[in-house]
Legacy VTK file of the C-alpha trace (Angstrom):
# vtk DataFile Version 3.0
C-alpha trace
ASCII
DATASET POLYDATA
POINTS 202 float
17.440 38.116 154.119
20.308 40.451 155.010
23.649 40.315 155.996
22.587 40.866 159.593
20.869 38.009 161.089
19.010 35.969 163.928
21.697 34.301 166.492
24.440 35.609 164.444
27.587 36.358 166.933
28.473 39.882 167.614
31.295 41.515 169.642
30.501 44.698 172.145
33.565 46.797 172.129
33.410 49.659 174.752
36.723 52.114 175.307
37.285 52.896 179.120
40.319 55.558 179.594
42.842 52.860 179.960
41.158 49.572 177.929
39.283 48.195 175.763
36.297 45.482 177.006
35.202 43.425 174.491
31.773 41.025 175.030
30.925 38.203 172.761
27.525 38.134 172.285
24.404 37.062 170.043
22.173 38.910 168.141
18.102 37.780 169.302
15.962 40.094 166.930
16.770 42.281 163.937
14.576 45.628 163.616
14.651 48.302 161.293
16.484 50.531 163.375
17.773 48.389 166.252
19.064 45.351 167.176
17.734 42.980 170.357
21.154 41.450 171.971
21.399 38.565 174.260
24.278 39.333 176.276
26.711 36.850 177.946
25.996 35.886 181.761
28.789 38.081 182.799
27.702 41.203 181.795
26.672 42.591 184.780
30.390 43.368 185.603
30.226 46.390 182.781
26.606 47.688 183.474
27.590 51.003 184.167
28.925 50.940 180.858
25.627 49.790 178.853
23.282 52.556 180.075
20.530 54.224 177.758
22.960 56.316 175.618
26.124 55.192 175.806
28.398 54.960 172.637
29.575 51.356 171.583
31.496 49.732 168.675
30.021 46.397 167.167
31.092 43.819 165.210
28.819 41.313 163.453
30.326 38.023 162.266
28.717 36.923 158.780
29.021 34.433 156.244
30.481 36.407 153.808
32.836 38.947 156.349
32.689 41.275 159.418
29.998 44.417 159.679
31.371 46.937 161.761
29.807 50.056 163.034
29.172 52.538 165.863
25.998 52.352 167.742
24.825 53.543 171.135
22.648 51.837 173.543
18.997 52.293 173.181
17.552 50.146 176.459
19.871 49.304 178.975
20.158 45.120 179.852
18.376 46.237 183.406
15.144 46.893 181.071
13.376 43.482 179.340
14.993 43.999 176.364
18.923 45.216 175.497
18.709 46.865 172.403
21.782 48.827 170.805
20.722 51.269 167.569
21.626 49.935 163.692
22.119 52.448 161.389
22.809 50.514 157.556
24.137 53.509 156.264
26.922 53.803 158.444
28.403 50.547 158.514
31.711 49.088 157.416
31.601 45.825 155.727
35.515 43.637 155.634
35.075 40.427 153.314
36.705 37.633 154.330
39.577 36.787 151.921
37.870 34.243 150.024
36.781 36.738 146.997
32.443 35.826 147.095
31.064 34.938 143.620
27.522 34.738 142.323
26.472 33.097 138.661
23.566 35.609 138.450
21.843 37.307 134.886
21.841 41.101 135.214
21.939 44.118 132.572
25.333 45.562 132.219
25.147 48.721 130.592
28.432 49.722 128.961
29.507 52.807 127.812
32.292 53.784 125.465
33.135 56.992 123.678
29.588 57.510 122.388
28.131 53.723 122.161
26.376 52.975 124.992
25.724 48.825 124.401
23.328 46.522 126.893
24.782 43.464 127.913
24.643 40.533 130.367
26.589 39.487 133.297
26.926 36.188 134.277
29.351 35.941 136.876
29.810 38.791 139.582
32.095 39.644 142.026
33.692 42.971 144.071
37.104 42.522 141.828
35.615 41.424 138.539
32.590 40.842 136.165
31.920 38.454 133.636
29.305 39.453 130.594
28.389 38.313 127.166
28.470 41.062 124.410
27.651 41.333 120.415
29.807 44.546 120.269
33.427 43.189 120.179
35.941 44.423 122.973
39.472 44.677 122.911
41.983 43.769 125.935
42.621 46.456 127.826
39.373 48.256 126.514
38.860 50.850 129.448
34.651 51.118 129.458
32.001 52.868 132.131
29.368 50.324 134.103
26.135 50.685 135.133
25.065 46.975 136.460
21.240 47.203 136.822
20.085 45.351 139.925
16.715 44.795 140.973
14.568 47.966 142.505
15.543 47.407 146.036
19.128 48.010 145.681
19.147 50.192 142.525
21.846 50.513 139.649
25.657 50.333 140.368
28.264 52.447 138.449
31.970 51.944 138.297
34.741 51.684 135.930
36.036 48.756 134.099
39.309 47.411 132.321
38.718 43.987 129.722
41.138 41.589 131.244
40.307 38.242 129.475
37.759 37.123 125.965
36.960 33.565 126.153
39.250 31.666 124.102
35.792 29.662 122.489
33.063 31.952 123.129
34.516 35.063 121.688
31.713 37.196 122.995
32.329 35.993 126.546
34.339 38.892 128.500
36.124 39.364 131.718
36.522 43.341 132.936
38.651 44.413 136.392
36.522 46.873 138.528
37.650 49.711 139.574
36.895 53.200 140.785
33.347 51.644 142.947
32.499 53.807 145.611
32.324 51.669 148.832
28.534 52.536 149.532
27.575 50.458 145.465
30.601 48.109 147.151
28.691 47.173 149.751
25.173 47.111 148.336
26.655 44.944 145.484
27.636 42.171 148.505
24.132 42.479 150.049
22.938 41.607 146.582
24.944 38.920 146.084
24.607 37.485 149.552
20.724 37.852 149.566
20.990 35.915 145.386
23.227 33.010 146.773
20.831 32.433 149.623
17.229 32.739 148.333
15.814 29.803 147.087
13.780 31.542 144.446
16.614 33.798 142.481
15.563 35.925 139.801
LINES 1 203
202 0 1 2 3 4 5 6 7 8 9 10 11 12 13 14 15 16 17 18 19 20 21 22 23 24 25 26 27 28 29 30 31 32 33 34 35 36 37 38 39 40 41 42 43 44 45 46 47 48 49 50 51 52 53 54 55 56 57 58 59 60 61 62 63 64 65 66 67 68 69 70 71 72 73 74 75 76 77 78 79 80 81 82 83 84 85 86 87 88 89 90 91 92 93 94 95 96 97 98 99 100 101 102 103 104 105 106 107 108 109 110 111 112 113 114 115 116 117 118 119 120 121 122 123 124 125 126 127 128 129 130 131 132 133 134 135 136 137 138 139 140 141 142 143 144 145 146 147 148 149 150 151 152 153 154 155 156 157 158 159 160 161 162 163 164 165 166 167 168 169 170 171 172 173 174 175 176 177 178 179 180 181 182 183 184 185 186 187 188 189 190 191 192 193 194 195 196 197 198 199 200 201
């Protein structure tokens, strides 16, 4: 599962030289490379605009914020199919403003001066991340991240500040992120978003 989805809504913006059109649409079929869009009755008004080719701006609504990128039009809507190009590497994901969470188990490794110490997560989040740790941490402790996710989406790296110990479970920690390119940004949501919605989490 993936942030892009089956009858998920999706806006076609296309720039004229004096305005902007914008078509609310749906998305039929997710490929690799491409995605099959049902277009709205009225579209044949701005055919001339959705020939083989021509560049458009998208915006796919998800659960957890809006996917932007640039595409151009692969089949035009005359054909069977109206298919725009998807490129995952070159899109923009916005989250909504409620921050996503996930309680999910993953190896945190932490390094400081010359330690390097394994530890686990068990809250994550784009702002934040919550581990357990034998090797004690002071606040304000400044520390280097590597969170190890699973093979498909590879290990993350950022920078960290300790912001909170658990007043009862002393080895309980809170660290601010910071310094996460926006590439491990958005693979980290796809991870969580793919964790909160598969039934069998690792």
């Amino acid at each position: 599962m993936d942030l892009i989805q089956e009858n998920q809504k999706l806006s076609i913006l296309i720039s004229t030289s004096d305005k902007l059109i914008e078509m609310v649409c749906s998305i039929a079929e997710v490929k690799d490379d491409r995605l099959i869009v049902d277009l709205p009755q009225y579209f044949m008004r701005y055919v001339e605009y959705l020939e083989a080719g021509s560049p458009l701006t998208v915006k796919v609504f998800s659960k957890l914020g809006t996917i932007d990128f640039n595409t151009v039009v692969i089949t035009s809507p005359l054909e069977e199919k109206f298919e725009i190009e998807l490129d995952y590497n070159a899109i923009k994901f916005t989250p909504d403003s409620d921050m996503p969470v996930v309680q999910a188990i993953r190896t945190l490794r932490i390094k400081q001066g010359d330690d390097v110490v394994n530890a686990k997560t068990f809250e994550l989040s784009t702002a934040y991340v919550k581990f357990y740790s034998d090797k004690k941490f002071e606040i304000e402790d400044n520390i280097n991240c590597e969170l190890i996710l699973p093979p498909d989406y590879g290990t993350i790296k950022f920078r960290a500040t300790i912001s909170e110990i658990d007043a009862e479970y002393k080895n309980e920690y809170t660290a601010l992120l910071y310094n996460m390119n926006e590439q491990d940004r958005e693979t980290l949501l796809y991870y969580m978003y793919v964790y909160t919605n598969n039934s069998v989490q690792e």
